[in-house]
C-alpha positions in Angstrom: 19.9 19.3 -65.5 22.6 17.8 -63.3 21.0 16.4 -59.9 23.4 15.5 -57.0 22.2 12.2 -54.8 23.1 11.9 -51.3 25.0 7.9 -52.1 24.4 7.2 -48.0 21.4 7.9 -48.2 19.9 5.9 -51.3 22.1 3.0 -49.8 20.2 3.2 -46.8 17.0 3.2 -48.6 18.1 -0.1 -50.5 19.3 -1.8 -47.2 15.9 -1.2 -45.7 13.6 -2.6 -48.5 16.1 -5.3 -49.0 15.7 -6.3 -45.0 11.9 -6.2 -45.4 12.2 -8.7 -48.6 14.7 -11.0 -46.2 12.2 -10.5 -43.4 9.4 -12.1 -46.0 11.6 -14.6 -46.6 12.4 -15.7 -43.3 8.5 -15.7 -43.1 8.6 -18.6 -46.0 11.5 -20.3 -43.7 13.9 -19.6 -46.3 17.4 -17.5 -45.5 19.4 -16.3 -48.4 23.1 -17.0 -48.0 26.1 -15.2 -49.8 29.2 -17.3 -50.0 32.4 -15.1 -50.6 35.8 -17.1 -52.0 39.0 -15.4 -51.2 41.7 -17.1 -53.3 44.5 -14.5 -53.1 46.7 -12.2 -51.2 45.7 -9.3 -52.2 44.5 -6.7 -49.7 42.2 -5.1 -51.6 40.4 -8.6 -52.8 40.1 -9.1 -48.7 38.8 -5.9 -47.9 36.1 -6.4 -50.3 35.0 -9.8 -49.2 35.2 -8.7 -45.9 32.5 -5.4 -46.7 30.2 -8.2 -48.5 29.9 -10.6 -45.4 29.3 -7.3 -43.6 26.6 -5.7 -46.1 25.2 -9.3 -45.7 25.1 -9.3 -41.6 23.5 -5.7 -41.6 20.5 -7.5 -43.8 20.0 -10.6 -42.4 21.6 -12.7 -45.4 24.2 -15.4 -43.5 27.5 -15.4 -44.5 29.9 -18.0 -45.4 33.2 -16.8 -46.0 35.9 -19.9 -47.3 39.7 -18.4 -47.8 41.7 -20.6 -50.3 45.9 -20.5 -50.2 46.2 -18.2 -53.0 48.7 -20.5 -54.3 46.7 -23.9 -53.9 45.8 -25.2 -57.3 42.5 -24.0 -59.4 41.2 -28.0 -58.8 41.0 -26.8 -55.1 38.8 -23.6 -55.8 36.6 -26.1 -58.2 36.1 -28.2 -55.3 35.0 -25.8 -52.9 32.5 -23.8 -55.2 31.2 -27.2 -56.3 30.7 -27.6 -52.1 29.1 -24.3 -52.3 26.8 -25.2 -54.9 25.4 -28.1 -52.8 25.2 -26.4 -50.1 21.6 -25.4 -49.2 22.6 -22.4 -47.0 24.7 -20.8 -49.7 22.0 -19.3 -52.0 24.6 -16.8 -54.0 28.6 -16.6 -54.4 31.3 -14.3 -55.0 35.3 -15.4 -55.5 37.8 -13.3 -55.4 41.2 -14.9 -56.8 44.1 -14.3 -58.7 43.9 -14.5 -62.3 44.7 -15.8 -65.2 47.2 -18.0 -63.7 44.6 -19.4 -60.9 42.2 -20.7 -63.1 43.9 -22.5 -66.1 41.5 -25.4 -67.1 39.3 -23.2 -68.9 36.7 -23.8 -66.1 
């Protein structure tokens, strides 16, 4: 038997328990952080980064959003994940960046 979902609404219900578990967090004195990595000039790669750092302000994870020259060189988008690896406020990532040609090292 086929059952339709209402999408909004199950998202809704995962945004709420997913505040509560951030809320017990900053109980702990710990925030979760989400780093997004736009390395390209594509619309659609910016329009995605840009809904993450907004799902993440709706439930209280901080955002730190980096934007790379999408024609810098891979080294540079090594660098600044390594940076985002050491950094104690950025708990998860996500890049967004051209590919294959961006990344070349095997990296």
């Amino acid at each position: 038997m086929t059952e339709i979902i209402d999408g909004n609404a199950v998202a809704d219900d995962i945004r709420a328990e997913l505040s509560e578990s951030i809320d017990a967090l900053a109980d702990a004195d710990v925030t979760p952080g989400l780093a997004t990595v736009l390395m390209s000039d594509d619309g659609a790669s910016d329009t995605y980064v840009s809904m993450k750092q907004r799902a993440c302000e709706d439930v209280g994870i901080n955002g730190i959003h980096v934007e790379i020259d999408a024609d810098a060189p891979a080294e540079e988008l090594y660098d600044t994940i390594d940076d985002l690896n050491d950094d104690p406020g950025s708990t998860a990532s996500s890049s967004r960046c051209r590919s294959p040609t961006t990344s070349t090292s095997g990296k």
